[in-house]
N, C-alpha and C positions, 0 to 999 in steps of 0.2 A: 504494500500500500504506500511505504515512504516513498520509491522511485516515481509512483503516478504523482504523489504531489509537491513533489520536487520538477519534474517534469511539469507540470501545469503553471506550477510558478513560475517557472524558468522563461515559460513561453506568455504569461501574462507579464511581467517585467520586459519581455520582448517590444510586445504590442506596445503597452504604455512609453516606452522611451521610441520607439517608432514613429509615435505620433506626435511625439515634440517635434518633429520635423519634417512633419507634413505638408509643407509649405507649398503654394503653387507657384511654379513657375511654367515662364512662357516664352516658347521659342517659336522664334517668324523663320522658316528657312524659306530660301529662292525656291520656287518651282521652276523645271524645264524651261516653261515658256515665259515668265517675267527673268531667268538669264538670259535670255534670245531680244530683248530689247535691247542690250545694246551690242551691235551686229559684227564689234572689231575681232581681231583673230591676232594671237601675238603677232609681232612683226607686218604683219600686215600693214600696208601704205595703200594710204590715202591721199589723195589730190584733190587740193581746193585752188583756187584763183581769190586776189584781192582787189580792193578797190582800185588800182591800178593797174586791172587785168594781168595781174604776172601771175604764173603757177607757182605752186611751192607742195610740195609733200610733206604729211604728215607719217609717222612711226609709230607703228601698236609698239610700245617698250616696256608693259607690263600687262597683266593681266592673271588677276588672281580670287579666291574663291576664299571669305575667311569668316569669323562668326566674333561679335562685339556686345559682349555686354553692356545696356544703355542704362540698367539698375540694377537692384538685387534681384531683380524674378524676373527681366526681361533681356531674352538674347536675342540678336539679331543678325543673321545669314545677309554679306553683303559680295555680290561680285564689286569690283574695281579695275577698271580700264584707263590706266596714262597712255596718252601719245604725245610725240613731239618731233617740232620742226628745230632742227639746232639756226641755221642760218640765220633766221628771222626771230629766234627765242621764243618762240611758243609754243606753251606747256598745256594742256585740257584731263582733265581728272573727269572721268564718268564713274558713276558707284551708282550699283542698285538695291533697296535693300527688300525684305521680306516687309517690309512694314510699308509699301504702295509709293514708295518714290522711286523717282529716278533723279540723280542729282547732277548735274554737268557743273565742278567749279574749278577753281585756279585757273581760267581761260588767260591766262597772262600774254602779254603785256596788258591785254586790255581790262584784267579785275572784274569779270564776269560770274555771276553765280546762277543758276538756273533749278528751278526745283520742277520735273516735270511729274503729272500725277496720274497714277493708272487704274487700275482694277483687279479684282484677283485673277479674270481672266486674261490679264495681258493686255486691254486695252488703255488708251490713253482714255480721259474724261474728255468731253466735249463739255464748250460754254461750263467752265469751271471758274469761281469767282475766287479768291483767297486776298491775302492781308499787303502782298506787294503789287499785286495784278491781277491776270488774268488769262487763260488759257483755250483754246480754240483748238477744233480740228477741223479737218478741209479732206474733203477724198480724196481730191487732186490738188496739185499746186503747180505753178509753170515757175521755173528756177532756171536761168542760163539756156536758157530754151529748150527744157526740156522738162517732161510732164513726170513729178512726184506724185503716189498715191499714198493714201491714210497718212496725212501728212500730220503733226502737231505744233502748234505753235506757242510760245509761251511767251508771255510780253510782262517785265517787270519794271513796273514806276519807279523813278527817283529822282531824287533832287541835287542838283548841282552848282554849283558857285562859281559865279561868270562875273570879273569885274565888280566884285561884292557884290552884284544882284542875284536872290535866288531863283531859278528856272526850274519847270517840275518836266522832266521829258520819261523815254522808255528805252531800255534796250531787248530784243527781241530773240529770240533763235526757232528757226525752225527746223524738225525731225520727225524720222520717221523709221518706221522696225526694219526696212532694209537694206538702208543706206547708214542710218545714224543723222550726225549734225550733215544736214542741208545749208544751213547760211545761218550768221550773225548779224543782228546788223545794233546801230547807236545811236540814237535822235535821228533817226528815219534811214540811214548812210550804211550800206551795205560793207562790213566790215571785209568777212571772206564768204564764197559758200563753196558748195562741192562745184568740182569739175570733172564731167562725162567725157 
């Protein structure tokens, strides 16, 4: 009779200190297809043209798959795609995470931050309102004369200091699940976009 209740206790002691640590947590991992937004391949190049019609290529020069705890009970599955042009100095960081963004930032020189927003299926939002701007999508778009489909645009407000006056303008980028960034532009001025 001692071994059953020693055995019982053994296993109620179990439960109870089990349960002290019950805690919930929550992990966003990437699914398949929100990876597949954003479309680079290591090493892979890219060719964009600027507002002085020069070409320049871009370099896939990393591309990684990693997981970031944002609190105690929250992880979050993030891919991360840098490319870069060396000639010209520019750098573009894409991350996507399990939690419905897609983020394109460090667009240096130019200081660009972009937050685009999707769904669980992989789609982007259409007519999407938030706290800097606002975001659109288009089925098609005519870019360098040539026709992009399920295109997304994302336009973010800001303020900038001209000669001590303040001006409220936008900068913009447009994208899409098979090409990636389409074009940039700055107070209406077409920074770079893709070249076909």
């Amino acid at each position: 009779m001692k071994p059953k209740i020693i055995i019982i206790l053994n296993l109620s002691t179990l439960l109870l200190v089990s349960s002290c640590f019950n805690e919930k947590v929550s992990y966003s991992e990437l699914t398949e297809v929100s990876k597949r937004l954003i479309p680079y391949k290591l090493e892979q190049i890219v060719n964009f043209i600027d507002l002085e019609s020069q070409s320049f290529d871009m370099t896939i020069i990393d591309d990684i798959i990693y997981s970031e705890w944002v609190d105690d009970y929250t992880n979050i599955q993030y891919r991360r795609v840098r490319m870069k042009q060396d000639s010209q100095n520019i750098y573009i960081e894409l991350s996507i995470g399990g939690d419905g963004f897609l983020t394109i930032n460090n667009i240096i020189p130019f200081d660009f931050n972009f937050v685009l927003y999707f769904n669980n299926k992989g789609n982007f939002l259409s007519d999407y309102t938030y706290y800097y701007g606002y975001q659109y999508f288009y089925s098609s778009k005519e870019i360098n004369n040539m026709l992009y489909y399920d295109v997304v645009e994302n336009i973010n407000n800001y303020l900038y200091s001209e000669n001590g006056i303040e001006h409220r303008t936008s900068r913009s980028i447009l994208y899409n699940k098979t090409y990636g960034i389409l074009q940039v532009k700055d107070k209406g001025v077409v920074l770079f976009s893709i070249n076909h």
